[in-house]
C-alpha positions in Angstrom: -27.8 87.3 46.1 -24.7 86.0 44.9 -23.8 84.8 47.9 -26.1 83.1 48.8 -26.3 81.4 46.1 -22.6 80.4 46.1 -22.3 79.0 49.7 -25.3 76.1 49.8 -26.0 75.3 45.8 -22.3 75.6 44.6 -21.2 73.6 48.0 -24.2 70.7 47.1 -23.6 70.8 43.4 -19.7 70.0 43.7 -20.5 67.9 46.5 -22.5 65.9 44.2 -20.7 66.2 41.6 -17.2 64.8 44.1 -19.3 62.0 45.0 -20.1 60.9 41.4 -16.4 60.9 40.4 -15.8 57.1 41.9 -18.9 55.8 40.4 -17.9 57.3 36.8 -14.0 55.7 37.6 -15.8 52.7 38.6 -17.7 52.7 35.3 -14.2 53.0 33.2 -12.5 50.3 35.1 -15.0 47.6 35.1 -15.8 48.5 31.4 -12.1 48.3 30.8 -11.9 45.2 33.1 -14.3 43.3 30.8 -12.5 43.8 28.0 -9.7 42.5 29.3 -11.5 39.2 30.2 -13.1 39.0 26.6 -9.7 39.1 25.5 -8.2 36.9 27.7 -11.1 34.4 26.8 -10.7 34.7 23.0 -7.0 34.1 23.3 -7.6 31.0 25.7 -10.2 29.2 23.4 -7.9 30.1 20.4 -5.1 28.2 22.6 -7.6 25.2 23.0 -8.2 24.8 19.4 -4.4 25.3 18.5 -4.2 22.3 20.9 -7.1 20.5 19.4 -5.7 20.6 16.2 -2.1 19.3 17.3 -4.0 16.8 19.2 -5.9 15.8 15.9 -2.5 15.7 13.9 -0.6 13.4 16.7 -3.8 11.1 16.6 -3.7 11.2 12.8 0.1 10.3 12.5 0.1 7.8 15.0 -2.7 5.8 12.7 -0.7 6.3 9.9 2.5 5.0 11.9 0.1 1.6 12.9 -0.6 1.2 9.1 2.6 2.2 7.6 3.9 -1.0 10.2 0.9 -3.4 9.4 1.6 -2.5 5.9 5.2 -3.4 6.5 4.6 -6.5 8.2 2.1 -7.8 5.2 4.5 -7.4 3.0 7.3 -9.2 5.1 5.1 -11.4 6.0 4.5 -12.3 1.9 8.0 -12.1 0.6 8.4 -15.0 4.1 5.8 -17.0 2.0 6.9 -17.1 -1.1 10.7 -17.9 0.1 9.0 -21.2 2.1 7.1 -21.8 -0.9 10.1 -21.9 -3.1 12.2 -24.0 -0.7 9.5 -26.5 -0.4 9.2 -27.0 -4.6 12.3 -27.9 -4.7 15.9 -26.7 -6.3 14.4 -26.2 -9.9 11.8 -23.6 -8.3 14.3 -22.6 -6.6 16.5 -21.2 -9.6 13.8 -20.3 -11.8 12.5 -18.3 -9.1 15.9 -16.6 -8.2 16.4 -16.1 -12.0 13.2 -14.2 -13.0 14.2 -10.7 -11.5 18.1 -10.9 -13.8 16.2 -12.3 -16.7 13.9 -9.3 -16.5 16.8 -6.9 -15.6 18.6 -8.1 -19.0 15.3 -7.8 -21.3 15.1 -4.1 -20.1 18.3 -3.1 -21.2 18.2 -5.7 -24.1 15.4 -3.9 -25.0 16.8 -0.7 -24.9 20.2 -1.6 -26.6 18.2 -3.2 -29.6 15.9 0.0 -30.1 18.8 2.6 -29.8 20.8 0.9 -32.4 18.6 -0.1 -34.6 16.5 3.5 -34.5 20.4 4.9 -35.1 21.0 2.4 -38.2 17.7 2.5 -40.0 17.1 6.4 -39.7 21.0 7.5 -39.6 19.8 10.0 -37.2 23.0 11.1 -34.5 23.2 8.6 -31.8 22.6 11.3 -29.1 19.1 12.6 -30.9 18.2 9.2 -30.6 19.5 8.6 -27.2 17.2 11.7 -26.2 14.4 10.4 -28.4 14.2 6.7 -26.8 14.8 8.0 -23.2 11.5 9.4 -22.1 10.8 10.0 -18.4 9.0 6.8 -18.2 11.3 4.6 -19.6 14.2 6.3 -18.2 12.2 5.8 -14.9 12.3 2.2 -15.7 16.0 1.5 -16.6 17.1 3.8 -13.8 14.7 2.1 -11.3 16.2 -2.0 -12.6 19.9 -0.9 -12.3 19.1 0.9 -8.6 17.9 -2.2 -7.9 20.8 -4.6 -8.2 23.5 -1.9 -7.4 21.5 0.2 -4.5 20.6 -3.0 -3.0 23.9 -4.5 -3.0 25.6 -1.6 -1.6 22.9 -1.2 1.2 23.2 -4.9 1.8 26.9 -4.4 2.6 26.1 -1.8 5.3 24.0 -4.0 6.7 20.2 -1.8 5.5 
């Protein structure tokens, strides 16, 4: 009984089971193959939006190049005015236009001399307490700022900036 049940069952049940085995690898593969595609898909649309983004920071820096220049070429365009409005009032205009930026240079550190000694006579406090007292950011900002001025732009004048 044995054997005849091993020759024709066993024979058609591995023979089925034989020609299963490619469909079950096929299964694997294209389940494995899809994967691969989701994850080549994720990684490409992650690549397009790194691009977009990039895309969005040239377009942004390129407008703020157009108005950092139009800002520039306001501004030329206004000190350009003002120098033809001086030259055509005349040689008084002239001066007292040229002379408003040292006048306001020399009441700044006037300013500042007069309140340093005078805070240092009246209150007999040291001179360097009051130094550190009078010179706050802001007005240190200030002073700093009016003598960069004349020296910075002298010495970038002579290099030709």
């Amino acid at each position: 009984m044995l054997d005849l049940l091993g020759g024709g069952v066993f024979g058609a049940l591995f023979s089925g089971i034989f020609r299963l085995f490619p469909e079950v690898l096929k299964f694997f593969d294209k389940k494995n193959e899809r994967a691969h595609e989701l994850a080549m898909f994720t990684q490409q649309t992650d690549l397009e939006k790194v691009r977009g983004t990039i895309k969005l920071q040239e377009i942004g820096a390129n407008r703020e190049a157009g108005n950092d220049a139009l800002s520039l070429g306001a501004f030329t365009a206004a000190i350009n005015q003002q120098a033809d409005m001086t030259k055509a009032a005349g040689g008084r205009m002239a001066a007292l236009s040229a002379s408003v930026r040292p006048i306001v240079t020399y009441a700044i550190l006037g300013i500042w001399a007069f309140f340093h000694v005078y805070t240092v006579l009246a209150t007999g406090i040291p001179t360097e307490a009051v130094f550190k007292l009078i010179m706050t950011p802001d007005f240190m900002a200030l002073v700093t700022g009016t003598l960069n001025y004349w020296f910075l732009d002298r010495t970038l004048s002579k290099r030709g900036l």
